[in-house]
C-alpha positions in Angstrom: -88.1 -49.1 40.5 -85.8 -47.9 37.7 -86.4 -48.9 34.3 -84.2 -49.2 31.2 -84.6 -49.9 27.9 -81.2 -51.8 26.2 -80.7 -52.2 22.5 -78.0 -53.9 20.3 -77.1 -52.9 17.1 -76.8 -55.8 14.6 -77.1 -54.1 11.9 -74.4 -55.7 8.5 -73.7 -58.4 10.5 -74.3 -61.1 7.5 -71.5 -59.5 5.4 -69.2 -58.8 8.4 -69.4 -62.6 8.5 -68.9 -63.0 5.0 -65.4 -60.2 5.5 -64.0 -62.7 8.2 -64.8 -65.8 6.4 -63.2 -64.7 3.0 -60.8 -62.6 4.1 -61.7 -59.6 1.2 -59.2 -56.9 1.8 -61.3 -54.7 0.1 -63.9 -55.2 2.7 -61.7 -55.3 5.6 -60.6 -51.8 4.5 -63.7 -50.8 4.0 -64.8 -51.7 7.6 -61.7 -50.3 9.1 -62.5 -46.6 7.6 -65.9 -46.6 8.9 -67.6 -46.8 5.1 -71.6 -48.3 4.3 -70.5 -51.7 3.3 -73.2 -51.9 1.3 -72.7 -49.0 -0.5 -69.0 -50.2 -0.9 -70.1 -53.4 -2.1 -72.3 -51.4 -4.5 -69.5 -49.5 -5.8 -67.5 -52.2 -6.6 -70.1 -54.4 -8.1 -71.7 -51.4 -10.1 -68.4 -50.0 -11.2 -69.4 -46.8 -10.1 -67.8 -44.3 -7.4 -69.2 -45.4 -3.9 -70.4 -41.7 -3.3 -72.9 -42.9 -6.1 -74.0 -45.5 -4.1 -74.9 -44.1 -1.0 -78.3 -43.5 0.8 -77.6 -40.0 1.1 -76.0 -37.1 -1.1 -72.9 -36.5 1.8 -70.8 -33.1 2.9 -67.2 -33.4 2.6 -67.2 -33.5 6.7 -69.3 -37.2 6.2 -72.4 -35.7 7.6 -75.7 -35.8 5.6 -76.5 -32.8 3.1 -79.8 -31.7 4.4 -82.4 -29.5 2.3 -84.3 -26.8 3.3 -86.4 -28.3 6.3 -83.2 -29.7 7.4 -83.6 -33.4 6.1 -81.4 -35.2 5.2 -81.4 -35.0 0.9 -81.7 -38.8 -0.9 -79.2 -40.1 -3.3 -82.1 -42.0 -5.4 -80.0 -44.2 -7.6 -77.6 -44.6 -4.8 -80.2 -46.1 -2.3 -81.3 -48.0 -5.5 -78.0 -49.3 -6.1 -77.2 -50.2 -2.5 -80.7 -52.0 -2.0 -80.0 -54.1 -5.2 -76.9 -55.5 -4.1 -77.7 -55.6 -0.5 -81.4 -57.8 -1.0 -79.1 -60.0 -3.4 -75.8 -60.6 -1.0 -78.3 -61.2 1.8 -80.1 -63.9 -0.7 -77.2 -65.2 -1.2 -76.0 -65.8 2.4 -79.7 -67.2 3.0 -79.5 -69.6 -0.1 -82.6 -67.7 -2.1 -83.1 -68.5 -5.8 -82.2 -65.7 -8.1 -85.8 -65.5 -8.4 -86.3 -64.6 -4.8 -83.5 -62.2 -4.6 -85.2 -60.3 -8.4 -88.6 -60.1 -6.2 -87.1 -58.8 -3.0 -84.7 -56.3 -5.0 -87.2 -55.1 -6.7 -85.6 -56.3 -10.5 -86.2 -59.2 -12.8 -84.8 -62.4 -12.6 -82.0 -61.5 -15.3 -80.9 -58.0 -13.2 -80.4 -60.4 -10.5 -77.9 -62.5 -12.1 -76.2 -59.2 -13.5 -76.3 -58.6 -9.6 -74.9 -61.7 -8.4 -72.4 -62.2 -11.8 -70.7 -58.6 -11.0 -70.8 -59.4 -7.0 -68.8 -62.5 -7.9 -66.5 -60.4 -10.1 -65.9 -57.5 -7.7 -65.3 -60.3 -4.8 -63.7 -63.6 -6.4 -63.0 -65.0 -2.9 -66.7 -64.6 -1.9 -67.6 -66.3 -4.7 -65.0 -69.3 -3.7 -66.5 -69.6 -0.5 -69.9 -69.5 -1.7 -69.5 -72.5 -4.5 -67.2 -74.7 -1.7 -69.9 -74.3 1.0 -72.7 -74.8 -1.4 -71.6 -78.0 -3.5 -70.3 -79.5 0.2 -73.6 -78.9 1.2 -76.0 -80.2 -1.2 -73.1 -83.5 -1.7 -73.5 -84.3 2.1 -77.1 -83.2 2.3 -76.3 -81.5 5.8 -76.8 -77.6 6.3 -74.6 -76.0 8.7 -75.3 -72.4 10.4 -72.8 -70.3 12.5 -73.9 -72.9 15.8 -73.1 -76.0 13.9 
């Protein structure tokens, strides 16, 4: 008997959601050229170059610079920066308080609204989507998720 393991990658699936929904050409162009959405949400947020906000220092080629052992060398404040904003988008999506989202991102409660106020800024139709779905929710007292 043959046996076979199958996997599905999932991975950024929240703020491809988000893309669609919103319709942020910013994101859509990031997606299109392959780039960390997080990191390019970072960028944006942070005001910072999105090389600055990636996981990993980078070659020009888009592979990883490695060190001496051959791994792959960490961009600390850019997995920092890309953490932050991806623990608070994903807060958001799930409807976490800003204290929540401080606690999983690893900042205080006042970081977090940074966070969340610059998101908003960077992405002004997220943030219209966000408010609409959220008021119509908590007026009508019914919660909706991607089923119905």
């Amino acid at each position: 008997m043959e046996r076979f393991n199958e996997s599905y990658n999932n991975k950024q699936q929240e703020p491809r959601v988000l893309c669609h929904l919103c319709q942020d050409q910013n994101l859509i162009e990031a997606y299109r050229t392959g780039k960390d959405i997080y990191a390019q949400m970072a960028s944006e947020a942070f005001k910072m170059p999105y090389e600055d906000c990636r996981e990993f220092y980078m070659n020009p080629d888009g592979t990883k610079k490695l060190d001496e052992k051959g791994e792959p060398i960490e961009n600390v404040e850019g997995h920092k920066r890309r953490s932050r904003i991806k623990g608070v988008l994903l807060g958001l999506l799930y409807g976490e308080s800003t204290a929540t989202m401080a606690e999983g991102a690893g900042v205080t409660m006042e970081e977090a609204q940074k966070i969340i106020d610059d998101f908003f800024e960077a992405y002004p139709r997220n943030k219209s989507i966000y408010r609409t779905t959220t008021a119509n929710s908590k007026a009508k007292r019914i919660y909706f998720d991607i089923m119905g």
